[in-house]
C-alpha positions as CSV (number, residue, x, y, z in Angstrom):
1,X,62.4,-11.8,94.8
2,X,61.4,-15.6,93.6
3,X,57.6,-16.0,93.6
4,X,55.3,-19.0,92.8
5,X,52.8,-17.0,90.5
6,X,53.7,-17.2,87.2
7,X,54.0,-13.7,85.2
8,X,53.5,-12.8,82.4
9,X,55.1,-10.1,80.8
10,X,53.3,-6.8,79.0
11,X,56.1,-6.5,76.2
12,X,55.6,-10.0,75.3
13,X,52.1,-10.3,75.6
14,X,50.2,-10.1,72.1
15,X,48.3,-7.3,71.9
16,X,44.8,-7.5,70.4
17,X,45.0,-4.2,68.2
18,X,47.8,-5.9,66.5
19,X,46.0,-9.5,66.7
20,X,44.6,-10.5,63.5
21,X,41.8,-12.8,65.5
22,X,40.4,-12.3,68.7
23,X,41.7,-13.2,71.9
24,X,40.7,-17.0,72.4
25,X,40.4,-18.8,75.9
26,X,43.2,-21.0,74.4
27,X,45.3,-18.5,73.9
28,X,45.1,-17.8,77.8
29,X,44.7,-21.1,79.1
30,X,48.4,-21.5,77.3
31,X,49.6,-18.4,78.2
32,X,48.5,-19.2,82.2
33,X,49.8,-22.7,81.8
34,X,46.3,-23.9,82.8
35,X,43.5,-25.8,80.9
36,X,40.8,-24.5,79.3
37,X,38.1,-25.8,81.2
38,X,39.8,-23.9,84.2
39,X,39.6,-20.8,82.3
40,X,36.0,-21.0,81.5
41,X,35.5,-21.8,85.6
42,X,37.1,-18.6,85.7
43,X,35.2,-17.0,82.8
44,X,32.1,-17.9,84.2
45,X,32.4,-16.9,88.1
46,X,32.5,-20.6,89.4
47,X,34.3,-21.6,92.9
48,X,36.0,-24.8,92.0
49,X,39.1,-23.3,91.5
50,X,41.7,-22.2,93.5
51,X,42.3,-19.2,94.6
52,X,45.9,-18.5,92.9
53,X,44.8,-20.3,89.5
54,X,42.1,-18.0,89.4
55,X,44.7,-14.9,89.7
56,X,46.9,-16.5,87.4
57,X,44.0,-16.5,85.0
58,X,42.7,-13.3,85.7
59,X,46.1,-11.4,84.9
60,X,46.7,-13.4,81.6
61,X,43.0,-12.3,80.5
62,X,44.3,-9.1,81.5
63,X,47.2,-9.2,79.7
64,X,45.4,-10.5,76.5
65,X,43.2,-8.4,76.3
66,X,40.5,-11.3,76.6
67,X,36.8,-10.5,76.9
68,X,34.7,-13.2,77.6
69,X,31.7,-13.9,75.3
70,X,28.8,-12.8,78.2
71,X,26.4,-12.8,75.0
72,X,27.0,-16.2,74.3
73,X,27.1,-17.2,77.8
74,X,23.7,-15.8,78.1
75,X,22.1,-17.3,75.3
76,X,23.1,-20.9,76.3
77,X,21.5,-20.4,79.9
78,X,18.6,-18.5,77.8
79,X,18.7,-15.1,80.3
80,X,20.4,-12.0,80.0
81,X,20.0,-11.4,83.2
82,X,18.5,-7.5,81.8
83,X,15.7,-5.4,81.6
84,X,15.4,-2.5,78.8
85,X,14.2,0.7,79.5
86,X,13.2,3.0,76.5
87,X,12.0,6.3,78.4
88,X,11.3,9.8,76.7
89,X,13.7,12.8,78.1
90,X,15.6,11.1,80.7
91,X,16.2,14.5,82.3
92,X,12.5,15.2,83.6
93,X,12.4,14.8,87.5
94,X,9.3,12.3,86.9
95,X,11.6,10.1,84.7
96,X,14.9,10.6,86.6
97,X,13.2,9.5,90.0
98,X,11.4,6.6,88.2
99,X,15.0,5.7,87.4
100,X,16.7,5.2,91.0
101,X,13.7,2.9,91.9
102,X,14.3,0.7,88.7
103,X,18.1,0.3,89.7
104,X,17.4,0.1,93.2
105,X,15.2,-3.3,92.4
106,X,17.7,-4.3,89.9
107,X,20.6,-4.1,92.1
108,X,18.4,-6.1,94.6
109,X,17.6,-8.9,92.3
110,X,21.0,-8.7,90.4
111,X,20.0,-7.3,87.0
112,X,21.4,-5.2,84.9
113,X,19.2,-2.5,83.2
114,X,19.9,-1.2,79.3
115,X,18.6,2.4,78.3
116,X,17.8,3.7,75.2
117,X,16.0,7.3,74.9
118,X,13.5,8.2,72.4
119,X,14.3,11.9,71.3
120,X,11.5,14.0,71.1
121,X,11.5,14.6,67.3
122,X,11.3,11.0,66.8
123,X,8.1,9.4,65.8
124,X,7.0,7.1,68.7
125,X,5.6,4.0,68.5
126,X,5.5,0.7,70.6
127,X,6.2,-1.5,68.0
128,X,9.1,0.6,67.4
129,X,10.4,1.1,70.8
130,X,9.9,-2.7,71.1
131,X,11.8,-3.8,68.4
132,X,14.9,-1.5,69.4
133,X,14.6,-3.1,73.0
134,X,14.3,-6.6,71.1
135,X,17.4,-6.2,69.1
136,X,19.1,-5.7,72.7
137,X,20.6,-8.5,75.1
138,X,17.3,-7.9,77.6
139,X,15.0,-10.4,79.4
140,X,12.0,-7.7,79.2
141,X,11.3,-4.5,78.8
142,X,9.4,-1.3,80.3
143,X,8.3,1.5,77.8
144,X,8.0,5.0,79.2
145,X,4.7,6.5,77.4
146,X,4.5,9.8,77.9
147,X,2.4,10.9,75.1
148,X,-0.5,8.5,73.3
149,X,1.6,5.7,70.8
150,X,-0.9,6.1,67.6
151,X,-0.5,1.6,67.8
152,X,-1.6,1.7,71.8
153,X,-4.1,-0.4,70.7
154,X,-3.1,-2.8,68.4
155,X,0.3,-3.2,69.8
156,X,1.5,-6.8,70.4
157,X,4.7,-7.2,72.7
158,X,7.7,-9.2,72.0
159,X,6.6,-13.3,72.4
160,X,8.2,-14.7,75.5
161,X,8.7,-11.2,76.8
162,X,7.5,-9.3,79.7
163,X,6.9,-5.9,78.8
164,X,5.3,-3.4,81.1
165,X,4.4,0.2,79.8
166,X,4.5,3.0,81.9
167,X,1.1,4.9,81.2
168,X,-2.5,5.6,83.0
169,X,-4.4,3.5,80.2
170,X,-4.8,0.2,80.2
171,X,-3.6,-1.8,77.7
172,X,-5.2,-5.7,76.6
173,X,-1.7,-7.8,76.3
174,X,0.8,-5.7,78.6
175,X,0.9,-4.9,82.3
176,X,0.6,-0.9,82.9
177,X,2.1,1.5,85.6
178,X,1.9,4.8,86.5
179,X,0.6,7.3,89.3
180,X,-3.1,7.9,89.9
181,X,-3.2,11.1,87.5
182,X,-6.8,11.5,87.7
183,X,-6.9,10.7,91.2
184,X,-4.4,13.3,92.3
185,X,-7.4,15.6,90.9
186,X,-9.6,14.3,93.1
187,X,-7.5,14.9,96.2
188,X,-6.5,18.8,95.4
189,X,-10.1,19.1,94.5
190,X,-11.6,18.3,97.3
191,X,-8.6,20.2,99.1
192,X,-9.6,23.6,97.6
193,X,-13.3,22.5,98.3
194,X,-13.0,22.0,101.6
195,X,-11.9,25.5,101.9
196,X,-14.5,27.4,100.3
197,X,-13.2,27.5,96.7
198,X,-15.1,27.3,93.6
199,X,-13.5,29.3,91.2
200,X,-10.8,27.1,90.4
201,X,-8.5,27.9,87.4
202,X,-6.4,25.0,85.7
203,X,-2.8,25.3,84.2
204,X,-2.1,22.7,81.9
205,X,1.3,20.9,80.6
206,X,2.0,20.1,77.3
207,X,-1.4,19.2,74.9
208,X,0.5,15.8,74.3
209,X,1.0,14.7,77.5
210,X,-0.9,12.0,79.0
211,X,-0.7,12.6,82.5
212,X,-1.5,16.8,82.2
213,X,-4.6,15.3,80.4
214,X,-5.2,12.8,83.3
215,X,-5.5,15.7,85.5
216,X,-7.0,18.0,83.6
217,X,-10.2,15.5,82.9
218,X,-10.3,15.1,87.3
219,X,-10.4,18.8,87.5
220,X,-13.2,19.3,85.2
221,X,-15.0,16.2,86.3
222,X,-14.6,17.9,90.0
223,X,-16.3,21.3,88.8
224,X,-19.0,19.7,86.8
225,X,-20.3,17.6,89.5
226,X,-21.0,20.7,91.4
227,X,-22.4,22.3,88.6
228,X,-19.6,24.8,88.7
229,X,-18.1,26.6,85.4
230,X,-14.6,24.9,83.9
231,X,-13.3,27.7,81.8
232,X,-10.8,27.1,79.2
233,X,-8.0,25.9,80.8
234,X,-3.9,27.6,80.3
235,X,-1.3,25.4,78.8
236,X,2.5,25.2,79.9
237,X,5.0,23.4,79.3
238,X,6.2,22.1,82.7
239,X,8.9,24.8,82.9
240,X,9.0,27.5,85.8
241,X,9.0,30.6,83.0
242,X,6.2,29.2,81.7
243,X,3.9,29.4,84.7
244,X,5.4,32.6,85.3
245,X,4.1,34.0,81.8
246,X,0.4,32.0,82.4
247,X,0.5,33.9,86.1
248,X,0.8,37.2,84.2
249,X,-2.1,36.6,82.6
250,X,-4.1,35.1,85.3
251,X,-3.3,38.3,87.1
252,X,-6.3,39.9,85.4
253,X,-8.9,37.3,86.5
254,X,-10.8,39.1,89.6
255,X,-12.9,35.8,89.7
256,X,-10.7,33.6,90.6
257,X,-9.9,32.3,94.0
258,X,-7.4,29.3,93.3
259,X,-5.3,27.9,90.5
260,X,-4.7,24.1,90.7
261,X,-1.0,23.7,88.9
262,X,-0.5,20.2,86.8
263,X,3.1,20.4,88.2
264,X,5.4,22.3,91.4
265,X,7.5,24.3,88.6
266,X,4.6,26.0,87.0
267,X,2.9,26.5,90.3
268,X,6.3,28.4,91.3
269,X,6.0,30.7,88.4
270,X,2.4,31.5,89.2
271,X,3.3,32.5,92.4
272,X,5.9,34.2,91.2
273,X,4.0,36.2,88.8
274,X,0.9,37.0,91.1
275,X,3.3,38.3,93.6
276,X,5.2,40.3,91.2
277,X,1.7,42.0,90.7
278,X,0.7,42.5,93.8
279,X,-1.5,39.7,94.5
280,X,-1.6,38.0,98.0
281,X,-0.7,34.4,97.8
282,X,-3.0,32.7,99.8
283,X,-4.6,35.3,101.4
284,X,-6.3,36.4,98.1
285,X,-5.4,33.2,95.9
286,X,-4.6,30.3,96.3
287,X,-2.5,28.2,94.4
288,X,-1.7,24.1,94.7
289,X,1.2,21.9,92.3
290,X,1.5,18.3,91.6
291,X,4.4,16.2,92.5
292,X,6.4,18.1,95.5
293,X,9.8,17.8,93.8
294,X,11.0,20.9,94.7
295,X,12.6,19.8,98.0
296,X,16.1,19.1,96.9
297,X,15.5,23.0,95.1
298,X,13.8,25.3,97.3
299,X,14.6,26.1,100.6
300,X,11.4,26.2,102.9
301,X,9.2,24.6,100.6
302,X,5.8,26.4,100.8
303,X,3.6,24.9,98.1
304,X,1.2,22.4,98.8
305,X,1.3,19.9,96.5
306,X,0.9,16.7,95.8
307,X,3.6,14.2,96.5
308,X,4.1,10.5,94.6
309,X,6.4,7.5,95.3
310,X,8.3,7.8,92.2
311,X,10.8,5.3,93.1
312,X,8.1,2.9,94.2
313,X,6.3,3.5,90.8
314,X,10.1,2.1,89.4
315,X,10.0,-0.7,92.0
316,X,6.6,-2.1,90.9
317,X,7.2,-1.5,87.0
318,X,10.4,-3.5,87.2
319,X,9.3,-6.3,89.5
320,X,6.5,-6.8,86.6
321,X,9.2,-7.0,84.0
322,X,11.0,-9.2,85.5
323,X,7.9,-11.4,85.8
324,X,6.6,-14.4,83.4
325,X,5.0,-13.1,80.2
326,X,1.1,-12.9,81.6
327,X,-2.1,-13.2,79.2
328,X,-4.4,-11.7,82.1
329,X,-2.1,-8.3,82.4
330,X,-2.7,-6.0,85.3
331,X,-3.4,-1.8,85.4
332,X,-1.7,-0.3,88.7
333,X,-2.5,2.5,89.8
334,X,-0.3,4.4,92.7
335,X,-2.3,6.9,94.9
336,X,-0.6,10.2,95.8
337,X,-0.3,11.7,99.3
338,X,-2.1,15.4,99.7
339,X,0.9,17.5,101.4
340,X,-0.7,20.7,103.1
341,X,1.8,23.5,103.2
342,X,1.1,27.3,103.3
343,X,-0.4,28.3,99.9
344,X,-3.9,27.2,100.3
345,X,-6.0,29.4,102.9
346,X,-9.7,29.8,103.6
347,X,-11.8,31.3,101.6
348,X,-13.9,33.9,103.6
């Protein structure tokens, strides 16, 4: 059937793995019978070009094999239109959750976002995890810091670039992010206060991590104002088996009247093992998490907890990295919402 739109056919199309040079917008502005001005229009998303030059362009790129130079594009208009995010485990529920918020606001102001994960043998710095974003086509950056960078301190960010780190301490030259991790203590705290508990046992994460420290220094700060003991507290590491194996040793402590949990997982195992040994959960302990993330998990949820915006913590941390590079940088700090469920009861 005759048609208007000029083809272009695949056999006789070259074919850039047998090109000896890159794909040039010549080469498609002759090959679509157009000039290459039009083809840039096209390259570069503009209107001013009809509707069937812009097919006829389109399939000869197509055909080509043509990739427009978006770098270069970029670096003329002086944005990438990006924002790096260099995060430890990407797999953690914190992290994960952080994520959708970050894209969510990207998506909204029509950014792209560029990953890179730190492993966890790696040797983590700032200045490290700042070059790497550096070397990338990104506008700013947010750094995930979820154990102390020995260069916290001295650490200078990238000139001209926004970069916001993800931590509870504050930092002199870069805007900072996180959940209130000390005042989560405050609120499970008073919780376990206000129902007659004073023998309050702690169950740590990992040594390194900043925000298991965070609320391990509100729960002893909580105990010591009332003059009440802070024995040493048990460290996990975030995991369900490892709460379970701290709850089989907990089992013994005939002084204890609640556990505060750094995080839902652990909390679970505690339960699990206190149970196991016949130990009433609440009616003779009680036991309280941090982060109420095990909705999409657990059926009937009955851990009280406490429950942050995660994907408003992402929100915020992006809409700062998107933001002019500030010399007066800011220290946000989210609260968390106390959700009362069925595993704290009164103590009698």
């Amino acid at each position: 059937m005759p048609t208007n739109r000029r083809h272009i056919s695949r056999a006789s199309a070259p074919r850039t793995t047998h090109n000896p040079r890159p794909v040039s917008m010549s080469d498609v502005a002759a090959a679509a019978g157009v000039s290459q001005q039009t083809v840039s229009r096209v390259a570069n998303g503009m209107d001013n070009v009809s509707e069937k030059t812009r097919r006829q362009v389109l399939e000869a790129m197509r055909d080509l094999g043509f990739r427009p130079n978006y770098a270069g594009r970029s670096l003329r208009h002086g944005a990438y239109h990006a924002v790096g995010l260099c995060v430890y485990d990407i797999t953690k529920i914190g992290n994960l959750t952080m994520l959708d918020g970050i894209l969510a606001a990207a998506r909204e102001h029509n950014r792209a976002v560029t990953m890179i994960e730190m492993a966890d043998d790696e040797a983590f710095t700032l200045a490290e995890a700042s070059r790497r974003m550096a070397e990338l086509p990104v506008d700013g950056m947010i750094i995930g810091m979820s154990r102390m960078a020995p260069d916290f301190e001295t650490f200078l960010p990238q000139p001209g670039m926004s970069t916001v780190i993800v931590t509870m301490y504050a930092h002199p030259w870069c805007t900072t992010v996180d959940s209130d991790h000390y005042g989560c203590s405050a609120l499970v705290m008073n919780h376990l206060f206000e129902h007659g508990h004073e023998q309050i046992r702690f169950v740590a994460g990992p040594s390194h991590s900043i925000d298991s420290q965070f609320r391990e220094a509100g729960w002893r700060e909580a105990l010591q104002e009332r003059g009440l003991p802070t024995p040493e507290p048990y460290e996990g590491d975030w995991t369900a088996n490892s709460g379970y194996e701290i709850g089989k040793k907990l089992v013994s402590d005939k002084d204890m009247t609640a556990i505060y949990v750094a995080n839902d997982q652990m909390a679970m195992g505690v339960i699990a093992a206190l149970r196991e040994a016949g130990r009433r959960v609440p009616e003779e302990i009680s036991v309280i998490g941090i982060d109420d993330s095990l909705d999409i998990m657990v059926p009937h949820v009955e851990l009280s907890t406490v429950r942050f915006d995660l994907r408003e913590r992402g929100r915020i941390v992006f809409e700062h990295s998107v933001q002019e590079p500030s010399t007066d940088p800011v220290a946000i700090r989210i609260p968390g919402t106390l959700v009362k469920r069925s595993t704290v009861a009164q103590r009698f």
